[in-house]
N, C-alpha and C positions, 0 to 999 in steps of 0.2 A: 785704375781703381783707386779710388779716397782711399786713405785709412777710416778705417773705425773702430773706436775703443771698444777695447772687448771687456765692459763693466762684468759679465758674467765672473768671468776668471778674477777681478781685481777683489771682486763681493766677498768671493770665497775663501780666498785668501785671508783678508781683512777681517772678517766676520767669523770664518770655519778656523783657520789656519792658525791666525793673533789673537781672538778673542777681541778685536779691538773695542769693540763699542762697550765690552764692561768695563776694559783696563780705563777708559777714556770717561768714563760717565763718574768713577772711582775719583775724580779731580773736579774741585769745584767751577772752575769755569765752564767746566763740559757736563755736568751733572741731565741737562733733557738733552745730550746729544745722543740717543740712541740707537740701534741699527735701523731703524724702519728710517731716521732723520738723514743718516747717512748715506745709506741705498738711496734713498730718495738725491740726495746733494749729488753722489756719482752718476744716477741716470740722467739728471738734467745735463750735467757736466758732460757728460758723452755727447749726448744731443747736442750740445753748443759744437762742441769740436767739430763732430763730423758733420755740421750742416754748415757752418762758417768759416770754420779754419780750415779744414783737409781740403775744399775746393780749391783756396788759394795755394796751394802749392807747388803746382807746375809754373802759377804766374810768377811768382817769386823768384823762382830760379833764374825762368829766360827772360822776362823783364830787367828783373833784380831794379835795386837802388840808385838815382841817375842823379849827379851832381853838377848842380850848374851856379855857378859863381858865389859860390860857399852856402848853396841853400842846397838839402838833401828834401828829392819828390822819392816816395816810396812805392813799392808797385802797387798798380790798379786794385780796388778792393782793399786794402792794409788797413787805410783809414777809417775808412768806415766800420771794419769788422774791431776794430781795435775802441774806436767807439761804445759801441754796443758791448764789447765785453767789460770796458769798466764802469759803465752807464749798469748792466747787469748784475753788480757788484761782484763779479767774480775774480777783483783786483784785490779784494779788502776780505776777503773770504776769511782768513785765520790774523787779520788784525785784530785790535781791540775797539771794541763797542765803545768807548767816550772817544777815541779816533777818529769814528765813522764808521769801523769796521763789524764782520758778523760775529769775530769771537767765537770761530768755531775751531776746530784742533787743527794741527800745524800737519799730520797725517792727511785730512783732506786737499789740503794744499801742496803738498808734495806729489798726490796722486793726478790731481788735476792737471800738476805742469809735468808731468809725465807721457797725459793725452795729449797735453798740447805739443809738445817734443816731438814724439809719433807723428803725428797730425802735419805739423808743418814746423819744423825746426827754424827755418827764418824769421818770421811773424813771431815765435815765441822769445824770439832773443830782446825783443821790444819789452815785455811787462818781465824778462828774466831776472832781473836784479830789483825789482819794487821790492818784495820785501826785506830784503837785503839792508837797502835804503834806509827801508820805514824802520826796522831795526836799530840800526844805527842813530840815525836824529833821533829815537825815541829815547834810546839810552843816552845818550851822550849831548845833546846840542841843548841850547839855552832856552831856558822857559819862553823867550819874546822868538828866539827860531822855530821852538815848535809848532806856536801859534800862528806864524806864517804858514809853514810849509808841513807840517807831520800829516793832517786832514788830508791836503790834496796830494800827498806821494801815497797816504793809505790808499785811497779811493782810487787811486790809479788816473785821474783828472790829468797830474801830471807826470811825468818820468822822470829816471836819473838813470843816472851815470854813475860810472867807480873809474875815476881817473888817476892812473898808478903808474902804468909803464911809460919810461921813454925810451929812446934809440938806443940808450946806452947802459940803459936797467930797465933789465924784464924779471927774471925772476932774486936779484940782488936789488932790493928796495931799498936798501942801504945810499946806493951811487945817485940816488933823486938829486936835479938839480935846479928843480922848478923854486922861484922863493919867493915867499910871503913879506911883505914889508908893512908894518903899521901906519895907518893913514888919520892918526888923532884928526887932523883938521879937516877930514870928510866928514860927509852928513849919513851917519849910519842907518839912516832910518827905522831908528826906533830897537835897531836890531844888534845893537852892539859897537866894538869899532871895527872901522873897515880896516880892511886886508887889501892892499896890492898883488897882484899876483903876475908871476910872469915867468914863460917855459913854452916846454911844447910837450904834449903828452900823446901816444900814438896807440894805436891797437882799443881805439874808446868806443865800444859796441852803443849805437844810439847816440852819438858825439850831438848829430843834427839830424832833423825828422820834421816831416809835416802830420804828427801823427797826435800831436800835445800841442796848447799851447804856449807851455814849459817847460823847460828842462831843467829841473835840478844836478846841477856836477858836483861831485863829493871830490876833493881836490888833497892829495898827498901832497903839501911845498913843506921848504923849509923859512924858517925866523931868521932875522939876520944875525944871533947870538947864539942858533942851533948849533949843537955839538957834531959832527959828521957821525955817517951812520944812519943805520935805523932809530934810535935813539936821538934824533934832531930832527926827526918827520911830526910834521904838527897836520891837521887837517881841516880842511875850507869849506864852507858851503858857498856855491858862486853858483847862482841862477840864470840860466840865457835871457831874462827879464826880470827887469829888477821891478822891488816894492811901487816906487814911483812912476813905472810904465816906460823905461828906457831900457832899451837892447845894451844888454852888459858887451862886452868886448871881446869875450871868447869868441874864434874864427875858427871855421870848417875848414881846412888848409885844403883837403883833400879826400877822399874815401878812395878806400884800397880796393882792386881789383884780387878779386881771392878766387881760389879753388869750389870753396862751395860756400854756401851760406850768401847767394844774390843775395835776399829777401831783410836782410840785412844792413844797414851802414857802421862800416868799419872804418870811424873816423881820426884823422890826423888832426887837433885843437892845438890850436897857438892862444898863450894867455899872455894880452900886452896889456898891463896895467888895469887887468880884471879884477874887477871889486867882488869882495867875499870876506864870509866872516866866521870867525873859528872856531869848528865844532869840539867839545871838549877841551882838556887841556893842554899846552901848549908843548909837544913832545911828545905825545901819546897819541901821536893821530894813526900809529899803524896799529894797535890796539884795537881803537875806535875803529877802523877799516876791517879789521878782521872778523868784525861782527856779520860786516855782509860777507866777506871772503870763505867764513864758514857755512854760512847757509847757503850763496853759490856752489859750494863742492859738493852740499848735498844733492842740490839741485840738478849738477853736474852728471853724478853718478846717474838719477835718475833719467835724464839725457839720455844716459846709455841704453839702460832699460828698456827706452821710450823706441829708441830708434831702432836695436833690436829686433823690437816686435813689431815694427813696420817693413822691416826686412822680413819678417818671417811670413808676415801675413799676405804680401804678396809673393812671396815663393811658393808658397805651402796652397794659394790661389792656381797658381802658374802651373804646378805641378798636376794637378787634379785635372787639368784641361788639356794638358801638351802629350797628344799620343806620338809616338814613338816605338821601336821595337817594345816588344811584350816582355813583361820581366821574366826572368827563370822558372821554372817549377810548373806543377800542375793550374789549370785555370781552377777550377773547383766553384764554380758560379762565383768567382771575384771580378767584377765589375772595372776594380780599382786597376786589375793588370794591365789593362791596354792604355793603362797612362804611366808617364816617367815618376810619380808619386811610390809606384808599386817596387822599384828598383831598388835595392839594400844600401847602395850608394845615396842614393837621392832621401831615403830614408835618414839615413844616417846624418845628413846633414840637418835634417829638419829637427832631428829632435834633439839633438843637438845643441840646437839655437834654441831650441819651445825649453830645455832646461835649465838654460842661462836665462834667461827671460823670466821664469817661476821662482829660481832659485834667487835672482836679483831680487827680484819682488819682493818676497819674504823678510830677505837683509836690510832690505830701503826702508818699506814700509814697518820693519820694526824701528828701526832709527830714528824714524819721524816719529812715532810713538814713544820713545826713549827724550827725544827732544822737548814732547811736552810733559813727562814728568819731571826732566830737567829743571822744567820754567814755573812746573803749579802743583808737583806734589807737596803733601803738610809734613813728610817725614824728610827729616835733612840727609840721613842715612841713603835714603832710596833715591832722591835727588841728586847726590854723588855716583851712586850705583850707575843711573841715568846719563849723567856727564859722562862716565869711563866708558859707557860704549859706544855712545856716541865720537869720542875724542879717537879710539882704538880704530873705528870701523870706521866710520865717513873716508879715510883715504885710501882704506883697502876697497870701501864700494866706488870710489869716486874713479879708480886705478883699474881694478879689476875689468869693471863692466862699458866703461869706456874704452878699453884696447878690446876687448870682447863685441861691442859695437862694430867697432870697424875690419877686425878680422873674421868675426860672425859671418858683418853683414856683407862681405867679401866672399865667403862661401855661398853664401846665400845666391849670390851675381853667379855665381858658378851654376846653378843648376838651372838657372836662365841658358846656357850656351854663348852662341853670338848672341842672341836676343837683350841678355843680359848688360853687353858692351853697348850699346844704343839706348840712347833718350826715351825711346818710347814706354818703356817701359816703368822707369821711373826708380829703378833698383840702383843705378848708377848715382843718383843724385843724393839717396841715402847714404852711400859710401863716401860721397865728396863734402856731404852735411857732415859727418859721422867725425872727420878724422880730425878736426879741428878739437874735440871737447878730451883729443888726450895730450891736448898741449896746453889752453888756457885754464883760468882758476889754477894754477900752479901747475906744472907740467907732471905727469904721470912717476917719471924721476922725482919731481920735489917730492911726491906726495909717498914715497919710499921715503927720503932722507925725514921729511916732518914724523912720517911713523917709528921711525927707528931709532931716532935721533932725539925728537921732542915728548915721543908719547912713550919708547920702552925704556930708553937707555938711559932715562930723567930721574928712571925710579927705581932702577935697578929690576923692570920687569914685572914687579909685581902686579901693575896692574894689568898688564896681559893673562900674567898668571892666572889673578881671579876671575878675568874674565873666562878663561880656558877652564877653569874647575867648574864655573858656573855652566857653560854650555856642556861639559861633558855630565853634569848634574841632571841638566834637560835631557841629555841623552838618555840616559839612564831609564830616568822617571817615563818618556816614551816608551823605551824597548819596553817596560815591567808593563803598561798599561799595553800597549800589544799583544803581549802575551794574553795577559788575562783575559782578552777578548776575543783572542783565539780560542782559547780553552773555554772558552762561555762563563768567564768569572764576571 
């Protein structure tokens, strides 16, 4: 069984739940973004998922990524459907309109890589980091960088990369020992001075692909007068093809052989005298990276969400169909009893998972919403407001719902049986998708020590605090409105 996005449930939410299309029409970029525009954007967006993405998902697995003499072929159908979704512009969805982009809210875009998640977790790890990317060089890189490359990383034409770990620093970005060296007598074209680059950077989702015919790598090295540390990380743009139509120097060493995520290339780059040129200021490139770093964690959490609900939807399938002993109790013209659905056990699992799934929802897609007050409300008050949930929650959803992913969707395998421990079914391959996303984008650990550490213990709490008096405020203001509608006020 494909997945398919269940727009019904997302609408409701969004529209009944958040109020989104007022809070969002309330901001001038988004002012004719209204529900009928939005419903409209999510039913396409399903339609895309489940008719091009959810089919390649068994290919991706047992195919997976096949590497032959430093050039990555992707599996069958990847290319083409990756085509069409940026050809679609469904890459540039919540970029900005002089980009190329549709300038629609960052909420839309969240929910869409959501479907995609669900849908096929391999294939999505390919456009996972654009806007991330687009981010980043939009803030940070040089008037003459952008005009290269911002258009075609919006438009999704080309890809990127976030190149950060090596063998010997994965979550201590500090011990980088990749280094930049100044090249005055190279021919910058047009684009600045060039950067030497050389290192090896490992764990590079998208390193090498036949899927672009670009690849942007955003490149942590250090200067040769950088201070050690985090605080001596400056940051590269080094393209797998340069300005001039020559194949830059970064090499595929290898792609990893992993648990799950075929559909994928998990690539090992060597940079040997890689030409690149320096985004932002010299020292501040883990800054500059944390712009996608954050918006991957959003992304992340939603990951979980995603996958979650691909778990549930084929158990909650599985169940309705797998007859087995009759549940307990009288039949009473229930239909449902002569299936394992009817069982308090198998119950219990299910909604179980339908409540994490709901309840994800809710926390994500308010954060996405938080995120574009953050960027385009006119009150600076409310724009801070917007930061502090944003900064508080992102690691508690990113933490939460990704170990909830894979221990969920681990129950979930359960009420499969045996059936469940086999391929055919496809519940196994969620789980093996699933448990990667509580280790990268900062491992489910970092993202305790960044909350506790960077976001409470920075300010002595408060801003938890106000966060907690605001939500119990909401609380409040629910229970009274409850009431009064019980009682027919």
């Amino acid at each position: 069984m494909n997945h398919q996005p269940n727009t019904a449930d997302i609408q409701f939410i969004l529209h009944n739940v958040l109020q989104a299309p007022a809070q969002l029409q309330a901001l001038a970029p988004f002012a004719d973004t209204d529900g009928d525009l939005m419903a409209q954007v999510l039913d396409e967006a399903g339609k895309f998922v489940a008719d091009k993405i959810a089919p390649l998902q068994r290919v991706g697995d047992e195919v997976g990524c096949r590497f032959d003499g430093g050039t990555v072929t992707t599996p069958p159908g990847f290319k083409e459907a990756y085509a069409e979704f940026w050809q679609s512009g469904w890459a540039a969805l919540s970029c900005a309109p002089e980009d190329g982009g549709q300038g629609l809210p960052e909420a839309l875009n969240q929910v869409l890589y959501e479907m995609l998640s669900a849908a096929n977790h391999g294939w999505t790890m390919a456009p996972g980091l654009l806007h991330g990317a687009y981010e980043c060089i939009r803030h940070h890189a040089s008037p003459e960088l952008k005009a290269a490359y911002l258009s075609k990383v919006a438009s999704g034409e080309w890809l990127a990369t976030m190149c950060l770990t090596e063998a010997h620093a994965g979550s201590d970005l500090g011990l980088v020992r990749t280094r930049a060296v100044p090249d005055v007598a190279a021919d910058g074209q047009s684009l600045g001075t060039v950067h030497r680059l050389n290192g090896t950077k490992i764990f590079i989702s998208g390193g090498e692909h036949d899927l672009t015919d670009n690849i942007v790598h955003l490149v942590l090295a250090r200067l040769p007068d950088a201070p050690p540390g985090p605080k001596g990380l400056s940051l590269f743009l080094a393209p797998k093809w340069l300005p001039n139509g020559k194949r830059n120097t970064a090499v595929c060493e290898r792609i990893e052989e992993k648990m799950g995520l075929h559909g994928s290339a998990t690539c090992v780059l060597r940079f040997d005298e890689v030409t690149g040129w320096l985004v932002g200021e010299p020292g501040k490139g883990l800054g500059a990276m944390f712009v996608m770093m954050n918006a991957a964690r959003l992304h992340v959490g939603l990951q979980g969400v995603g996958l979650l609900e691909a778990a549930w939807q084929k158990t909650d399938a599985y169940a309705r169909e797998r007859r087995q002993m009759r549940a307990p109790g009288p039949r009473q013209g229930n239909h449902e009893a002569d299936f394992i659905i009817a069982h308090p056990a198998m119950r219990r699992i299910l909604d179980t998972q339908r409540a994490w799934v709901d309840g994800g929802r809710v926390l994500a897609y308010r954060t996405a919403i938080e995120l574009d007050m953050a960027r385009h409300h006119p009150d600076d008050q409310r724009r801070q407001v917007a930061q502090r949930w944003c900064s508080l929650v992102t690691p508690v959803l990113k933490a939460a719902w990704t170990d909830q992913a894979f221990h969920g969707g681990s129950d979930c395998l359960q009420v499969f049986g045996g059936h469940g421990y086999v391929s055919e079914w496809g519940i196994e391959q969620i789980l093996r998708d699933a448990r990667i996303t509580m280790i990268y984008e900062g491992t489910n650990e970092i993202q305790a020590i960044d909350l506790l550490v960077r976001k409470v213990l920075a300010d002595q709490g408060q801003a938890l605090h106000a966060l907690v008096a605001e939500l119990l405020a909401d609380l409040a203001t629910a229970a009274t409105t409850t009431t009064a509608i019980d009682c027919g006020g």
